[in-house]
VEXBADREN-414785 format. One line per field, with one value per atom (N, C-alpha, C, O): x, y, z; residue in three letters. Coordinates in steps of 0.05 Angstrom, whole numbers. Layout:
N
x = c(X/...)
y = c(Y/...)
z = c(Z/...)
residuo = c(ALA/...)
// end
This chain:
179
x = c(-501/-491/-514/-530/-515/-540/-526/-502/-538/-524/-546/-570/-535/-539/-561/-555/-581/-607/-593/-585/-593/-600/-618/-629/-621/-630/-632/-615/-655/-659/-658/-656/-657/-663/-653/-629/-680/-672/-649/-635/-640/-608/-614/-636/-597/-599/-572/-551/-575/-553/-523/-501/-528/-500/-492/-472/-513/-493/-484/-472/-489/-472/-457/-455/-430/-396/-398/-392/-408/-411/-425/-415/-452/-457/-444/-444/-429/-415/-388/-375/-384/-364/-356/-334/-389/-402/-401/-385/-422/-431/-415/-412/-403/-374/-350/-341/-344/-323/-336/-319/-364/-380/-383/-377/-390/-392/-363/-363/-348/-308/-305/-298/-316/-320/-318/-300/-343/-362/-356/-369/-342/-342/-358/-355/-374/-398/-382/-391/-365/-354/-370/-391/-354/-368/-385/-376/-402/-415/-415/-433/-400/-408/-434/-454/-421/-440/-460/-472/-469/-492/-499/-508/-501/-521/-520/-539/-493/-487/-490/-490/-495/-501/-531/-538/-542/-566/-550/-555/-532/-503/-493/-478/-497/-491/-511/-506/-533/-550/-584/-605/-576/-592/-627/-645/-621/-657/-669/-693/-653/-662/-676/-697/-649/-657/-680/-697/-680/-695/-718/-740/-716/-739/-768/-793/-749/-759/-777/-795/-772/-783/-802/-822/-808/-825/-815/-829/-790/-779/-766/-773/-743/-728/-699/-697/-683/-662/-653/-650/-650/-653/-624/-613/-608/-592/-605/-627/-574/-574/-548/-528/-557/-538/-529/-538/-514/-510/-499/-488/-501/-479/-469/-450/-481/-487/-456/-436/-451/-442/-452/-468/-447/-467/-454/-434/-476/-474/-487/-485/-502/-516/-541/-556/-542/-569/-582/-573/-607/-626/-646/-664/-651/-665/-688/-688/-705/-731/-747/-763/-734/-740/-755/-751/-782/-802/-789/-768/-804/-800/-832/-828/-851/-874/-896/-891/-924/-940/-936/-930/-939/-950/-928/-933/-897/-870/-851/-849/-832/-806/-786/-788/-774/-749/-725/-718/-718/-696/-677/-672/-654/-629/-613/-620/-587/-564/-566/-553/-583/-582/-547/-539/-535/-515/-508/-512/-497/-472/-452/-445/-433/-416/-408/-418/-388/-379/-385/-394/-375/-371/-406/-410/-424/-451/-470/-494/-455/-468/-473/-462/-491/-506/-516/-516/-529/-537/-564/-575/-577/-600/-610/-631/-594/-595/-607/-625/-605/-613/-644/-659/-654/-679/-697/-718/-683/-704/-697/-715/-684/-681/-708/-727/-700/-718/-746/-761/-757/-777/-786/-809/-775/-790/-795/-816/-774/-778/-801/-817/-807/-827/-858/-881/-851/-882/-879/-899/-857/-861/-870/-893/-865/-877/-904/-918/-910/-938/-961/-983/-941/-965/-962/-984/-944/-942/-959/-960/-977/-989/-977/-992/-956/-941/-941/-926/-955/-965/-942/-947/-915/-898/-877/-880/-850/-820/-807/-817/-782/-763/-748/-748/-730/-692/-675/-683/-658/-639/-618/-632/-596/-583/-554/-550/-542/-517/-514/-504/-519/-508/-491/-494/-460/-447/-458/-443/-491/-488/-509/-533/-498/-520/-526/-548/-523/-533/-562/-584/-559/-579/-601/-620/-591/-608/-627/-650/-617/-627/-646/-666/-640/-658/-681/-702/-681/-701/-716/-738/-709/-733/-744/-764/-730/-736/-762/-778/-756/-784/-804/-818/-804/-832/-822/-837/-793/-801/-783/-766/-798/-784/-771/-774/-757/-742/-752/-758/-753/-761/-741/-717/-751/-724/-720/-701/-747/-752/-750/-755/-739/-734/-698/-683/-689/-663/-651/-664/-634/-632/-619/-606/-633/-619/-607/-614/-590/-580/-554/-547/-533/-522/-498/-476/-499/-473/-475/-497/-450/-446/-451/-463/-444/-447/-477/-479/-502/-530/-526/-507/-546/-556/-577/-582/-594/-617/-639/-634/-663/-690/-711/-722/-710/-734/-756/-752/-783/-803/-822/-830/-827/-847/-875/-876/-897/-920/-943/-952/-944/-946/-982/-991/-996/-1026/-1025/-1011/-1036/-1045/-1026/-1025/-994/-968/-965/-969/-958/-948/-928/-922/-898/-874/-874/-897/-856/-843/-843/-832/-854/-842/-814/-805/-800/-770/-762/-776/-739/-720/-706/-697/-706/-693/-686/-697/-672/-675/-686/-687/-699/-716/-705/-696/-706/-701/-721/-743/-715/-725/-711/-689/-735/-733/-719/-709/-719/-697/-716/-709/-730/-758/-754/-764/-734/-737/-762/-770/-773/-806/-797/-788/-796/-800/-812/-812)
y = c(-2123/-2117/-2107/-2090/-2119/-2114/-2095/-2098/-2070/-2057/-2055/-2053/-2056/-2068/-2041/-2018/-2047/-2031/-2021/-2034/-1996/-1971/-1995/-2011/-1997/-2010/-1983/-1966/-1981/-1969/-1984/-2006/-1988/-1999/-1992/-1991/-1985/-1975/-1980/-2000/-1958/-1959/-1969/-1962/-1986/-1987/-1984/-1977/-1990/-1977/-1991/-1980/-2019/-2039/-2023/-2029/-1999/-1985/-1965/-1954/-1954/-1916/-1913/-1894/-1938/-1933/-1929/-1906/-1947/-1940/-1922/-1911/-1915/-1880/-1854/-1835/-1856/-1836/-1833/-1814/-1867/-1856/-1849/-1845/-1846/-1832/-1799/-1787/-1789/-1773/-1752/-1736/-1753/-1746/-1728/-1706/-1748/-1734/-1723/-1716/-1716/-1711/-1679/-1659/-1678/-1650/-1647/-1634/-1648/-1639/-1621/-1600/-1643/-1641/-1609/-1598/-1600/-1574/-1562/-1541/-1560/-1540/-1542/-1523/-1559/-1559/-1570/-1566/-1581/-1591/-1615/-1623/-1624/-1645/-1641/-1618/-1643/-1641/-1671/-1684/-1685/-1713/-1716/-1731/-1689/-1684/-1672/-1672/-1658/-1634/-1642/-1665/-1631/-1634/-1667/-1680/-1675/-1702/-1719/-1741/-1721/-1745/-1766/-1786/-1756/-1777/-1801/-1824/-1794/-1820/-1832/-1849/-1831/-1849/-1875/-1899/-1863/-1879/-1873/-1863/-1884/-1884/-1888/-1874/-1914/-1927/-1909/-1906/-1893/-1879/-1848/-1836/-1847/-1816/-1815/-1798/-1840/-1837/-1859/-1852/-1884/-1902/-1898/-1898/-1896/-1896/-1870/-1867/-1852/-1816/-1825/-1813/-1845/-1841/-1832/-1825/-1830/-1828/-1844/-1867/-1836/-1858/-1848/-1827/-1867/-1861/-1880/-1903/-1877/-1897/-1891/-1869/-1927/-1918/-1926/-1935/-1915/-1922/-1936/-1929/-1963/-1985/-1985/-1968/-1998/-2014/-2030/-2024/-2064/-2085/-2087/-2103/-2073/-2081/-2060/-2069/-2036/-2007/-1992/-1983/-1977/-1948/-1926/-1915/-1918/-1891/-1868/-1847/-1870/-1850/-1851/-1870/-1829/-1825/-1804/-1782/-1812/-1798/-1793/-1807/-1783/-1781/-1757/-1733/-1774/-1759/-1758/-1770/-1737/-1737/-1715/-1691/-1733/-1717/-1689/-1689/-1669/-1645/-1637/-1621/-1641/-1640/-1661/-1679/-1655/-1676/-1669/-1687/-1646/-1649/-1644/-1647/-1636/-1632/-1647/-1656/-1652/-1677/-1663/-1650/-1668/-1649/-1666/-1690/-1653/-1677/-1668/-1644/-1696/-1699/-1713/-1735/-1703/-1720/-1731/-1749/-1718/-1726/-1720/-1700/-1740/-1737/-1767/-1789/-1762/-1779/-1778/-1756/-1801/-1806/-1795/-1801/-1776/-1761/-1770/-1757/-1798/-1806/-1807/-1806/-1809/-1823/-1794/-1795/-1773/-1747/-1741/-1753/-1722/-1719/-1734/-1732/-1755/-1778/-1779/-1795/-1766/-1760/-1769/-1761/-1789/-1805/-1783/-1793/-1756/-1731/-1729/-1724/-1733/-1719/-1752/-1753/-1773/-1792/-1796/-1808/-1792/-1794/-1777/-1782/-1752/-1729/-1736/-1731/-1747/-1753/-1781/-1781/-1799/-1820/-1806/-1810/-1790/-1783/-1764/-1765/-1747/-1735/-1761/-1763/-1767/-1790/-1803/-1804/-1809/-1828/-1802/-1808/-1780/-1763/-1762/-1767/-1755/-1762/-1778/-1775/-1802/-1832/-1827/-1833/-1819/-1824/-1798/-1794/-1774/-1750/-1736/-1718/-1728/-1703/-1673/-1673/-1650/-1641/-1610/-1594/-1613/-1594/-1619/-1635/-1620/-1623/-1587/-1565/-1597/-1568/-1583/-1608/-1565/-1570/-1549/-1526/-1554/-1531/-1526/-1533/-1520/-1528/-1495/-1480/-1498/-1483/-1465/-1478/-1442/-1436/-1437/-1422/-1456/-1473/-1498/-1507/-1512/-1532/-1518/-1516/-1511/-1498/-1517/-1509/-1534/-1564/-1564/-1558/-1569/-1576/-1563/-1570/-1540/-1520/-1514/-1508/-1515/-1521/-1536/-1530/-1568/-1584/-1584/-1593/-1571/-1558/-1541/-1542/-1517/-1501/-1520/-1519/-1527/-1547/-1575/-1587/-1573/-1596/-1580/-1592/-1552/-1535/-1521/-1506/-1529/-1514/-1490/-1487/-1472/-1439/-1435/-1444/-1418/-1411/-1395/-1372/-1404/-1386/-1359/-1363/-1337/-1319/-1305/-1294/-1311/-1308/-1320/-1314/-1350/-1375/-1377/-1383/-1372/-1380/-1406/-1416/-1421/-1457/-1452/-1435/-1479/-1475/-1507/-1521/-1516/-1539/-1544/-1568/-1518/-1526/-1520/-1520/-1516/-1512/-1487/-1476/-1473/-1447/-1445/-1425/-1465/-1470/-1458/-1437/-1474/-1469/-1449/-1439/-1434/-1413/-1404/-1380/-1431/-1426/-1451/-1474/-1441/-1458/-1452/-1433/-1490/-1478/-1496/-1518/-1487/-1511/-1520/-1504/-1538/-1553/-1557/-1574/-1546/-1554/-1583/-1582/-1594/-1624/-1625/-1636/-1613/-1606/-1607/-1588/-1622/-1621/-1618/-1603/-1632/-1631/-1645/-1667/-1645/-1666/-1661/-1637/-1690/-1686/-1672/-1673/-1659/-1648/-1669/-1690/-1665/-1694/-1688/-1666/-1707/-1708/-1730/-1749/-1733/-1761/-1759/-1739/-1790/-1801/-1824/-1837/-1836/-1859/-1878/-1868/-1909/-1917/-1934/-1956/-1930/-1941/-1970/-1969/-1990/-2009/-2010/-2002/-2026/-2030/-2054/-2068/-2060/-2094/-2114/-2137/-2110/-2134/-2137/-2153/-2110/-2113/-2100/-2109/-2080/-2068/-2037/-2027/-2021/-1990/-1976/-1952)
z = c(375/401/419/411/445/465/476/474/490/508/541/543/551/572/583/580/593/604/632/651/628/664/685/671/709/728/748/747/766/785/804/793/828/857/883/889/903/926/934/927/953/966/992/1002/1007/1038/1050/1039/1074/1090/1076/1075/1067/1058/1032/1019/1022/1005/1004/985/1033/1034/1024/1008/1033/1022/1003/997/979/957/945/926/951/948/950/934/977/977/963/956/962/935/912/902/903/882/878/865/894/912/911/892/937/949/932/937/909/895/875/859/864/846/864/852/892/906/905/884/909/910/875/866/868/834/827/815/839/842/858/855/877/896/920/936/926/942/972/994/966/1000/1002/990/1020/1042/1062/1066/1079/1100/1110/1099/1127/1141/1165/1168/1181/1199/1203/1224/1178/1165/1151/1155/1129/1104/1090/1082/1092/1080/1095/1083/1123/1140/1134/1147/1116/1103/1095/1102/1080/1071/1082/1072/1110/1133/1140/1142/1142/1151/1136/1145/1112/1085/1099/1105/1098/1115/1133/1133/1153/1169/1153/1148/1151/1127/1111/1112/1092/1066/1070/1063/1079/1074/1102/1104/1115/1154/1153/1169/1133/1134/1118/1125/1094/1069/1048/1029/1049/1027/1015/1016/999/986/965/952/966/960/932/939/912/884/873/869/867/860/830/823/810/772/779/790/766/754/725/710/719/691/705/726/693/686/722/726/746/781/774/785/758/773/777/760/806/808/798/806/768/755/762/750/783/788/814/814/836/854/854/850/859/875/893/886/907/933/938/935/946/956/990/1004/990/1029/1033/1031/1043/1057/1075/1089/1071/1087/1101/1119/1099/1106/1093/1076/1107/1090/1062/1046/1057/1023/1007/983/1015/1004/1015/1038/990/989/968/947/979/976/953/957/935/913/918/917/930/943/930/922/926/916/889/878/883/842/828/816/834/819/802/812/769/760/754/746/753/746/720/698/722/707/671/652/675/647/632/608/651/647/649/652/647/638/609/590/606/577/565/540/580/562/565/551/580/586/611/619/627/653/670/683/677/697/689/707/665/656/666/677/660/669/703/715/712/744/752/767/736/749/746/765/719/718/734/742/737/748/781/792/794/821/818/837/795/807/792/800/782/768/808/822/816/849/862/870/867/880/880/899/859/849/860/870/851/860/889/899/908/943/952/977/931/947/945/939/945/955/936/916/939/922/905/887/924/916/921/940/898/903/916/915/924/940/930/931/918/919/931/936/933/946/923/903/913/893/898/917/873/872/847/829/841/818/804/785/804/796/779/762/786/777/752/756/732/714/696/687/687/677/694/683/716/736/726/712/741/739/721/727/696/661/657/643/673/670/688/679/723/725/720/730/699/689/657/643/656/632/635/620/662/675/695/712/691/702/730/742/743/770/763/747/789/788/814/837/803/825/852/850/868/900/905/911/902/904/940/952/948/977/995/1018/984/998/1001/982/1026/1027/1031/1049/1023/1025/1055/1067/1062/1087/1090/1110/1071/1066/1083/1087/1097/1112/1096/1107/1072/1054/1047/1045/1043/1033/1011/1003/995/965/959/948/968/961/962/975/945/937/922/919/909/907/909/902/919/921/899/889/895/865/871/882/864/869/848/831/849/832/843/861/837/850/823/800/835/823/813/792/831/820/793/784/777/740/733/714/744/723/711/721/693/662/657/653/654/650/624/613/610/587/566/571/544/515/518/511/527/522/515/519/503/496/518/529/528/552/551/533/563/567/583/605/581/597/622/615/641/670/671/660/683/691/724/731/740/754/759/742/788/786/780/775/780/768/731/716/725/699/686/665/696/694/687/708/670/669/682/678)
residuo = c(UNK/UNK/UNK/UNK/UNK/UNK/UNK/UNK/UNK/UNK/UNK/UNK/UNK/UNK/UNK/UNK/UNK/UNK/UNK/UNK/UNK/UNK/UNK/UNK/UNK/UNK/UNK/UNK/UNK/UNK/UNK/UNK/UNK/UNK/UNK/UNK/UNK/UNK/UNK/UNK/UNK/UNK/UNK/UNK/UNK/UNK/UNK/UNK/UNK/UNK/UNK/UNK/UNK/UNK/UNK/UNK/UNK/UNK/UNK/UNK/UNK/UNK/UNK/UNK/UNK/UNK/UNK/UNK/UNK/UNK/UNK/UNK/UNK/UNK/UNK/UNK/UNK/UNK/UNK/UNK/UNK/UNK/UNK/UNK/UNK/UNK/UNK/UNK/UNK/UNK/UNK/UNK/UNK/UNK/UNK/UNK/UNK/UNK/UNK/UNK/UNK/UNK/UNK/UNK/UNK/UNK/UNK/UNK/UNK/UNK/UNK/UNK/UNK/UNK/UNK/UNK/UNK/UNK/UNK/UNK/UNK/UNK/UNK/UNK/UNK/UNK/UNK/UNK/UNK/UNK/UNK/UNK/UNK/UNK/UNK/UNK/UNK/UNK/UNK/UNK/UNK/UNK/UNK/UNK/UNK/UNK/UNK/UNK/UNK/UNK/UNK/UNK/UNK/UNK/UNK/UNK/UNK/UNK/UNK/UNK/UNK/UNK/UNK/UNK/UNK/UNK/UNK/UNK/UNK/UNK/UNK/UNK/UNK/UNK/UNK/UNK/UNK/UNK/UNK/UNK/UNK/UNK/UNK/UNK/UNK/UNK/UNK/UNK/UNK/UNK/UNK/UNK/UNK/UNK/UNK/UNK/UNK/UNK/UNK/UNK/UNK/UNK/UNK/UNK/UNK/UNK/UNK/UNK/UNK/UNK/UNK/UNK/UNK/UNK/UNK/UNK/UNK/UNK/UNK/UNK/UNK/UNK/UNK/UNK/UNK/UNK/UNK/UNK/UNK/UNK/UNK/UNK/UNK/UNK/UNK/UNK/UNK/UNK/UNK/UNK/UNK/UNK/UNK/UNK/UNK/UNK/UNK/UNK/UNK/UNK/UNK/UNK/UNK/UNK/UNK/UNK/UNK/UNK/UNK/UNK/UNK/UNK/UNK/UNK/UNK/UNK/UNK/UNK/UNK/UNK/UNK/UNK/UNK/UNK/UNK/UNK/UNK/UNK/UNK/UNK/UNK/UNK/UNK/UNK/UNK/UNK/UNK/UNK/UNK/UNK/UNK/UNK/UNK/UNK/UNK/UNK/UNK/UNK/UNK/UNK/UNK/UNK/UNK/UNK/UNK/UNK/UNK/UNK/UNK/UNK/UNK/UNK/UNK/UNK/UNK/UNK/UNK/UNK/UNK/UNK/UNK/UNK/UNK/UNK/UNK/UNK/UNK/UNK/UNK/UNK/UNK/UNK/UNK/UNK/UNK/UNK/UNK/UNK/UNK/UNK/UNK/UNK/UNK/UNK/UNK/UNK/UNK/UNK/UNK/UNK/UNK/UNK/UNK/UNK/UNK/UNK/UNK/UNK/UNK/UNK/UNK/UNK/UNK/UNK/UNK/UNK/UNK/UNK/UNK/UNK/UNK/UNK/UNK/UNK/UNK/UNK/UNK/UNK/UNK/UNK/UNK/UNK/UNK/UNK/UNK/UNK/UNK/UNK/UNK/UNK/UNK/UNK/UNK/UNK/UNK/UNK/UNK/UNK/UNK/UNK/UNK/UNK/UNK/UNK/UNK/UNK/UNK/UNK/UNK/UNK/UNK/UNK/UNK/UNK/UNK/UNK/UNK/UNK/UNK/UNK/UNK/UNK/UNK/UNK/UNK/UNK/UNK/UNK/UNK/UNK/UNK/UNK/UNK/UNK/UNK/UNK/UNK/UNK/UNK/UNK/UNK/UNK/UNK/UNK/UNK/UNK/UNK/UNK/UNK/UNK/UNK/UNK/UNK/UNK/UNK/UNK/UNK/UNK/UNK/UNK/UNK/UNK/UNK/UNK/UNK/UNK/UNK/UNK/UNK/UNK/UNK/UNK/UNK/UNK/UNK/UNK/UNK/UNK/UNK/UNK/UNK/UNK/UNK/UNK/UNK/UNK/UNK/UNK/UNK/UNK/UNK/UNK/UNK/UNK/UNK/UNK/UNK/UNK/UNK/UNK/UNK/UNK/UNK/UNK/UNK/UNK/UNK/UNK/UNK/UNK/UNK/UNK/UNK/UNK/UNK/UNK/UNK/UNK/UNK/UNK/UNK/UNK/UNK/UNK/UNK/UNK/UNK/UNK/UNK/UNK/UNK/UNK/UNK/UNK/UNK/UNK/UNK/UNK/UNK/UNK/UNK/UNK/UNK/UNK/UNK/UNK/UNK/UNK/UNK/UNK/UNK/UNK/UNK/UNK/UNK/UNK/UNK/UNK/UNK/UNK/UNK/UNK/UNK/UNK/UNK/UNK/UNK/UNK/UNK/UNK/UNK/UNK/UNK/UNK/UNK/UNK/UNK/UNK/UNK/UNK/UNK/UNK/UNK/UNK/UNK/UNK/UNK/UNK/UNK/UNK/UNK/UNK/UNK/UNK/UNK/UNK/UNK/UNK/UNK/UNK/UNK/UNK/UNK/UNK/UNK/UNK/UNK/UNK/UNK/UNK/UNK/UNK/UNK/UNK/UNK/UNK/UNK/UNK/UNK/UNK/UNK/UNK/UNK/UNK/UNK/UNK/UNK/UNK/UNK/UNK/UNK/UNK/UNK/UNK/UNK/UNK/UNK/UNK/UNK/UNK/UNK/UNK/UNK/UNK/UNK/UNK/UNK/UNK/UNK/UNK/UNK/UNK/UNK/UNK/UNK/UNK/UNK/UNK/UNK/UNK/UNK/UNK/UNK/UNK/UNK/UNK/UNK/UNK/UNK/UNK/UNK/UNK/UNK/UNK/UNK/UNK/UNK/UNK/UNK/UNK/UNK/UNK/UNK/UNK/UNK/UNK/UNK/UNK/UNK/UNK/UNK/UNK/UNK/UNK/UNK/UNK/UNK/UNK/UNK/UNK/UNK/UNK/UNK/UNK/UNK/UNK/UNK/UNK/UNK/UNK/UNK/UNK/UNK/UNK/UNK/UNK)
// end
């Protein structure tokens, strides 16, 4: 039995609907709310948000379904900020969070950028786990200013001489079929 390979590939605008219908009920999920007009309006108009800035928005396939995004949006020259890392309920614990995380920061990397920022929730303690688990710390002087009540904390990664974690993960290919 073959089981069918994770796929990464940029998001554009023909797939918001379907992002946010990911997304969306994944924040409801949690408590985090909606924002259409605030914090969540990158989901509107993807290319603008994420590709047009230097950033980027990656969905996770199997078999052409979306199990999972994530997003990396510039906040200054040398910082980019990780957005909307969420999956599909069923496609949790499988390790899919730890390789998202790592290929975005290995792309951080190769594009310069010498700190990631997240904003995040103390509700999502999975998350959270797996960021101190991949080197960043928490900002306790930094308030999120994400637009949601929910946030409540900022953690950062500074990327100078970082080396991902030895972890088991699983391997992402690109749509070329390339890891």
């Amino acid at each position: 039995m073959t089981i069918s390979p994770f796929e990464v590939r940029a998001a554009t605008d023909a797939d918001a609907e379907a992002v946010r219908g990911l997304v969306f009920p994944v924040m409801e999920e949690f408590g985090l709310g909606v924002v259409p007009d605030g914090a969540d309006s990158d989901l509107y108009e993807i290319e603008a948000s994420y590709t047009d800035r230097g950033g980027w928005l990656e969905l996770l396939t199997r078999d052409g379904s979306l199990v999972g995004t994530v997003g990396m949006y510039p906040v200054g020259d040398d910082s980019i900020e990780l957005r909307k890392m969420y999956l599909r309920a069923d496609m949790r614990g499988a390790g899919l969070g730890k390789a998202l995380l790592a290929r975005s920061i290995e792309r951080a990397q190769q594009a310069g950028f010498r700190e990631i920022v997240l904003e995040t929730a103390t509700v999502l303690k999975t998350a959270i786990a797996l960021y101190e688990r991949f080197g960043f710390s928490r900002d306790v002087d930094d308030y999120p200013g994400c637009g949601k009540t929910a946030c409540d904390q900022v953690w950062r990664l500074q990327l100078a001489g970082y080396e991902l974690p030895n972890t088991n993960m699983p391997e992402l290919q690109d749509e070329e079929g390339e890891p």
